[in-house]
C-alpha positions in Angstrom: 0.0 0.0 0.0 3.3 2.1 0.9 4.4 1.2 -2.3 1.3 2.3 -4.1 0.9 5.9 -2.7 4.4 6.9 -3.2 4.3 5.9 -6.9 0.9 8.1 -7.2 2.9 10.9 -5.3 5.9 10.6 -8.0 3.5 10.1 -11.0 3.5 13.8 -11.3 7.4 14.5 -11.8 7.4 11.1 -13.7 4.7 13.0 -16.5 7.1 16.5 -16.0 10.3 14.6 -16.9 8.9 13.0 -19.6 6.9 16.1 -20.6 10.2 18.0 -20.4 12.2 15.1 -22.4 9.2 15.4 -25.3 9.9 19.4 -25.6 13.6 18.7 -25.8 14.0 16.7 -28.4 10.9 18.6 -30.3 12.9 21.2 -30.2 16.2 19.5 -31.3 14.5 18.2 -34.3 13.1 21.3 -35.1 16.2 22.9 -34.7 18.2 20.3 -36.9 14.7 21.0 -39.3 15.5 24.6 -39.5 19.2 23.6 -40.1 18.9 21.8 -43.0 16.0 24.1 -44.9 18.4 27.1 -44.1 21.5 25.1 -45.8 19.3 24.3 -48.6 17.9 27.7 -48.8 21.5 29.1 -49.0 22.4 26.8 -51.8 19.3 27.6 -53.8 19.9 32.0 -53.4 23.8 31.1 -54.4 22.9 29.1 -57.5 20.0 31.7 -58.2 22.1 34.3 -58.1 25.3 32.8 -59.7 23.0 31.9 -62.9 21.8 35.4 -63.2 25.3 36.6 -63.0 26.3 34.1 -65.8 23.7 34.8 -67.7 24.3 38.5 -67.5 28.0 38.4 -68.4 27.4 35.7 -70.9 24.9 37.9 -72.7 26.8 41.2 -72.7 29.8 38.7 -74.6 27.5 38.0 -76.5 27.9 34.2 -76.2 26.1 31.6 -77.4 26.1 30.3 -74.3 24.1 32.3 -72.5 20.8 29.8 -73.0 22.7 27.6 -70.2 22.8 29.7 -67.2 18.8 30.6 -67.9 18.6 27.1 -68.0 19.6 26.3 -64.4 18.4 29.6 -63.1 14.7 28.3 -64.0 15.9 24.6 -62.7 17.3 25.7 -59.5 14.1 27.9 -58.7 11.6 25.3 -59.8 13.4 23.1 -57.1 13.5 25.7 -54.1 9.8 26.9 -55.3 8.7 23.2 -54.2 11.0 22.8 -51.3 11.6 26.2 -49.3 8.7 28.1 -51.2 9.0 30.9 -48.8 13.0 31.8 -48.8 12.3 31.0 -53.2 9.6 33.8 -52.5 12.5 36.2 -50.9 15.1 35.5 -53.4 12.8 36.1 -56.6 11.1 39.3 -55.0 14.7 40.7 -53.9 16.1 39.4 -57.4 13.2 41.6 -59.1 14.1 44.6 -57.1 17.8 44.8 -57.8 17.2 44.1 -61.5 14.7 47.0 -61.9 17.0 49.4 -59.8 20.1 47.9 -62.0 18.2 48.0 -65.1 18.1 51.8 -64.7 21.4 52.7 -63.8 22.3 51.0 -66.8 20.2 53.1 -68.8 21.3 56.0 -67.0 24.8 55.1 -67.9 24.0 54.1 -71.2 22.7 57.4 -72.2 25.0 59.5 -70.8 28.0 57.9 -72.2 26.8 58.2 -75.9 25.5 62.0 -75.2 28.9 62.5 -74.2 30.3 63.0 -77.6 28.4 65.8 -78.6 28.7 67.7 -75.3 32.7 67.5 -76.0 31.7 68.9 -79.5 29.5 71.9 -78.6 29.7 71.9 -75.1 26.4 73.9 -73.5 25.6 75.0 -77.0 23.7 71.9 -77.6 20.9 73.1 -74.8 21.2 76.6 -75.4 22.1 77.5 -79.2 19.5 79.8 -80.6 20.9 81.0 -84.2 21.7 79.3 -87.3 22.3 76.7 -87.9 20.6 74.9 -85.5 20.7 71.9 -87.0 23.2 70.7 -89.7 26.0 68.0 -90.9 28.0 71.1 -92.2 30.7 72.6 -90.9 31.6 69.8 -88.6 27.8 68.7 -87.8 25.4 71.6 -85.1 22.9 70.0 -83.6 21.1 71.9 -80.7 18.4 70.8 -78.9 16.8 74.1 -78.2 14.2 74.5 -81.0 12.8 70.6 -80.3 12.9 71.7 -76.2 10.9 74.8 -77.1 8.7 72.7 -79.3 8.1 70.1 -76.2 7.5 72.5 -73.8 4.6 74.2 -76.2 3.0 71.3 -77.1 3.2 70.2 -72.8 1.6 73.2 -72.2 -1.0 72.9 -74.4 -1.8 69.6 -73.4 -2.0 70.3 -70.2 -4.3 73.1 -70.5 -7.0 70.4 -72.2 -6.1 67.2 -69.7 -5.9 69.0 -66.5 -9.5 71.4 -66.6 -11.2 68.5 -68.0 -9.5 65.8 -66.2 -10.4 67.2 -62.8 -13.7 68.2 -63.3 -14.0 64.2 -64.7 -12.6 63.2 -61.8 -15.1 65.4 -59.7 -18.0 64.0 -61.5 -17.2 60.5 -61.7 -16.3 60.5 -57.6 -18.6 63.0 -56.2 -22.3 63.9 -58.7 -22.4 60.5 -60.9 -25.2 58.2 -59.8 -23.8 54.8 -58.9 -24.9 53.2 -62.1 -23.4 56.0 -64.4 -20.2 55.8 -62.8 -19.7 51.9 -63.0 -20.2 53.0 -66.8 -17.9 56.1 -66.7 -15.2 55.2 -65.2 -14.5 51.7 -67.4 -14.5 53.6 -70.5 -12.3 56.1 -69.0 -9.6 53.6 -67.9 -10.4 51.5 -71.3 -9.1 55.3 -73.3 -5.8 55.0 -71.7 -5.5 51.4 -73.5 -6.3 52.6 -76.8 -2.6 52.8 -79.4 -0.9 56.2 -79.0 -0.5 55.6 -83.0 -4.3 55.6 -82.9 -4.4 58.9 -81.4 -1.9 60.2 -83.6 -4.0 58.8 -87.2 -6.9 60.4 -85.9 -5.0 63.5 -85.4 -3.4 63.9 -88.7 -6.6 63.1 -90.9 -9.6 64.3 -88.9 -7.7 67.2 -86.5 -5.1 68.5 -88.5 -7.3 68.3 -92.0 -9.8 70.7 -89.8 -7.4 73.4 -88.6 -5.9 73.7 -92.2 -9.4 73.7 -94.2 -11.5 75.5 -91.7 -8.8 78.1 -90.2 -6.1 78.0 -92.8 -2.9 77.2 -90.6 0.2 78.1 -92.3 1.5 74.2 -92.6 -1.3 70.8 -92.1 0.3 69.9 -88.7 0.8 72.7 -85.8 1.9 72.4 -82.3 -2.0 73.5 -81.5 -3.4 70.1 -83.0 -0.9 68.0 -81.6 -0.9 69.4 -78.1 -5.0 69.0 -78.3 -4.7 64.8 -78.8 -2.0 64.8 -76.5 -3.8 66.2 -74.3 -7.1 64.0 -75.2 -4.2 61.0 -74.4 -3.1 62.3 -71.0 -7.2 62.5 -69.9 -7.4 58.9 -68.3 -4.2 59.5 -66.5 -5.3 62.6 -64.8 -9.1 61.5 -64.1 -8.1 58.0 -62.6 -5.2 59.5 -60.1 -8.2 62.6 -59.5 -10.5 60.3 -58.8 -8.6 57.6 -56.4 -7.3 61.2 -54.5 -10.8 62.4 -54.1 -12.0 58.9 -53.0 -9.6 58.5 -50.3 -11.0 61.9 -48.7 -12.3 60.5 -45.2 -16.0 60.0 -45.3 -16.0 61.4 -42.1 -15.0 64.8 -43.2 -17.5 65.1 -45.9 -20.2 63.6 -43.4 -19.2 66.7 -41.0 -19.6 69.2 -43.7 -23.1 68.1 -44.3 -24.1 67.9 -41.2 -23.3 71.2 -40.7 -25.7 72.1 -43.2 -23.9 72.5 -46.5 -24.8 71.1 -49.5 -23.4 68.2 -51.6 -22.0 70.8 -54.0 -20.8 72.9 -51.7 -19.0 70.0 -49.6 -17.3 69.1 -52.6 -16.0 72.4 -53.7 -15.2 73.6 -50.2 -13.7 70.7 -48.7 -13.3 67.5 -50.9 -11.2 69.2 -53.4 -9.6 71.3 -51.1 -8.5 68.2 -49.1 -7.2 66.0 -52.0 -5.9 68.6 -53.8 -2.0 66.9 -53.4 -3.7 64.0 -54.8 -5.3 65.9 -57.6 -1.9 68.0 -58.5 0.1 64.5 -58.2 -2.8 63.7 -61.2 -2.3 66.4 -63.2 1.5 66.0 -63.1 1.5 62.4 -64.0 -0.2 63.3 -66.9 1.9 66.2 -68.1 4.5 63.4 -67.6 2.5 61.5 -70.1 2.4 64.5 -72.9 6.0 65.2 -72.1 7.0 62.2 -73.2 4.5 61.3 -75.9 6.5 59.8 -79.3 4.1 58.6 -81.9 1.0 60.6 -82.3 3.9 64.0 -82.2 5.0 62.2 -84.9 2.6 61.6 -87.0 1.5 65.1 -86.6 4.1 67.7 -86.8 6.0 68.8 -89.6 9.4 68.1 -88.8 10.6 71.8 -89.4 13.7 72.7 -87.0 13.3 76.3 -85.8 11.9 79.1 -83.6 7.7 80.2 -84.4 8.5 84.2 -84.2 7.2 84.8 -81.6 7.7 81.5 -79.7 4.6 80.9 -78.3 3.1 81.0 -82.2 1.3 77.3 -81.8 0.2 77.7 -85.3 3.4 78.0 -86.7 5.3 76.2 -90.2 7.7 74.5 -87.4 6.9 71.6 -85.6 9.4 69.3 -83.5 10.2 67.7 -80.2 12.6 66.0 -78.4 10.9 63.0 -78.4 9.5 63.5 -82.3 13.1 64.2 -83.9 14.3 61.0 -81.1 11.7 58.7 -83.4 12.2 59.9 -86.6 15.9 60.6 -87.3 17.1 57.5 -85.0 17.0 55.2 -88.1 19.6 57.1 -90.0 21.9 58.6 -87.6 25.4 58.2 -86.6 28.2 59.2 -84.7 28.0 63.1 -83.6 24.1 62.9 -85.0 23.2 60.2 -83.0 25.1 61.7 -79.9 22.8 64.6 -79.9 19.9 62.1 -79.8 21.1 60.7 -76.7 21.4 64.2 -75.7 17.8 65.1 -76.4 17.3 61.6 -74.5 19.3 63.0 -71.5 17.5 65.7 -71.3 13.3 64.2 -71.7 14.8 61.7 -69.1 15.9 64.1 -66.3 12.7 66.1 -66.8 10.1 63.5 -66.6 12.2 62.1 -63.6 11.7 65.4 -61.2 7.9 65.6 -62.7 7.4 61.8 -61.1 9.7 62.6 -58.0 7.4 66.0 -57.4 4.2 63.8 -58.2 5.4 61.2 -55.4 6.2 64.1 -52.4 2.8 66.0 -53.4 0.9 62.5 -53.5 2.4 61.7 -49.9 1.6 65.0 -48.4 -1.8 64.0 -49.7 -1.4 61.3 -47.3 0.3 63.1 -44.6 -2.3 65.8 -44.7 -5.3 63.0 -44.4 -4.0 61.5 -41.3 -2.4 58.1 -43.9 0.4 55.9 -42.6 2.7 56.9 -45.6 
């Protein structure tokens, strides 16, 4: 009976011991689990990242070769996918981020080292020559860049003149006065216009807008900076509407609700405080899409005249010259060389830099938006 009771007293530690002995070697094999998976892991981001590297370097050789590195990169991550899907995960979304941020350097690079030639050859002249010749193979090649800078920053203008009125007040309607029904109409069609082929735009313009302008007003030359700034502008319209629109929206409900209860009215809620609120959404908008006419290539194209110079006076949108930055890019870039094609890089150099600050200023007036609204950017 002695016996019995003081086994039933030590059944308790008995159960702790074993209890404890369980957890220990849960844990060991857990940690020898962990062990292994992380030693796989690490073999699977080396071979990852030592067939990108091979295939890089193989392809700038220009080796025929290069198929075999792409090869075991898509091997090796098939494997690690279906073993350690979460460290594969890491390694492809980190791999992404390093090529896009690597990808742009190199373009960076790339296009300041072949602008480089023709800034030895004119120095600053190339952004700020204003008399002839402006743009010549003759006495040992001119090419400035001012006349297609002037020409970009005229046609900009004017398409922001159309997008940014119209796209706001799109914006307005389609997030604050549409009934619900109109809207789930609206605002697919508007997001289905920024789809549509720039080339399309561009066709349009040169045989229904520019025809009109010469016929009806007689315009000096069939393609002006006035017709081509207009369908850019029509192009940059979804841009600035959809940003408008997702800034408006994200206007707390609660601050519009407060307005009416203090007795305004829908109208006058949305002019005097939904708009005022996202305006930093709404400029970010409008910015984005003066991005999008800045750089516009292939309805420019199709629509100006090609003709190097100054409209006298300079803000003459109706003009017999007609050329951009990105418009001379497209359509001498067949048939240049050497100095020629430097100053292309140039003009390049130059579009690049100013649509950067445009989407760096788009960003800081988006997150004051969010700043401003109480958001965790």
């Amino acid at each position: 009976m002695t016996q019995i009771l003081q086994q039933t007293r030590d059944a308790p530690s008995r159960l702790r011991a074993y209890a404890a002995g369980r957890l220990v070697a849960t844990r060991q094999r857990a940690r020898d689990y962990r062990s292994r998976t992380t030693d796989g892991a690490i073999a699977m981001h080396a071979l990852v990242f030592a067939s990108v590297v091979a295939t890089f370097l193989l392809f700038l050789a220009g080796s025929e070769w290069t198929v075999l590195p792409v090869i075991a990169f898509v091997a090796t991550f098939a494997v690690g996918w279906s073993r350690y899907q979460a460290e594969a995960a890491k390694a492809l979304t980190f791999l992404t981020t390093v090529a896009t941020v690597s990808i742009l350097s190199l373009i960076i690079a790339f296009l300041l080292v072949r602008s480089e030639p023709i800034v030895r050859h004119m120095g600053l002249d190339v952004l700020t020559r204003i008399e002839q010749p402006l743009w010549t193979s003759n006495q040992g090649g001119v090419y400035a860049l001012t006349p297609m800078m002037a020409g970009t920053a005229v046609t900009t203008v004017i398409a922001t003149l159309v997008a940014a009125p119209i796209g706001i007040a799109g914006a307005v309607f389609v997030s604050e006065i549409a009934p619900r029904r109109v809207r789930e109409v609206v605002k697919p069609g508007i997001e289905l216009m920024a789809g549509i082929p720039s080339i399309t735009y561009g066709f349009i313009g040169l045989t229904i807008v520019n025809q009109y302008f010469y016929v009806e007003f007689g315009t000096p030359t069939i393609g002006t900076y006035f017709a081509a700034g207009l369908m850019i502008g029509i192009m940059a319209l979804p841009t600035v509407v959809t940003v408008s629109e997702d800034a408006l929206n994200a206007v707390p409900e609660s601050v519009k609700s407060g307005a009416l209860a203090m007795g305004s009215t829908k109208w006058q809620t949305t002019k005097s405080v939904t708009i005022p609120a996202g305006l930093s959404g709404v400029s970010a908008g409008v910015l984005l899409g003066v991005g999008r006419a800045l750089g516009e290539t292939m309805a420019a194209t199709v629509m100006l005249t090609h003709t190097k110079g100054f409209p006298s006076p300079v803000f003459d949108v109706f003009s017999n010259y007609g050329e951009t930055l990105t418009t001379v890019i497209a359509f001498e870039g067949g048939n240049a060389s050497g100095i020629h094609m430097s100053a292309l890089f140039a003009g390049g150099v130059v579009l690049f830099v100013t649509v950067m600050l445009l989407s760096v200023t788009s960003q800081y007036v988006e997150w004051r938006m969010y700043q401003k609204l109480g958001g965790e950017r």
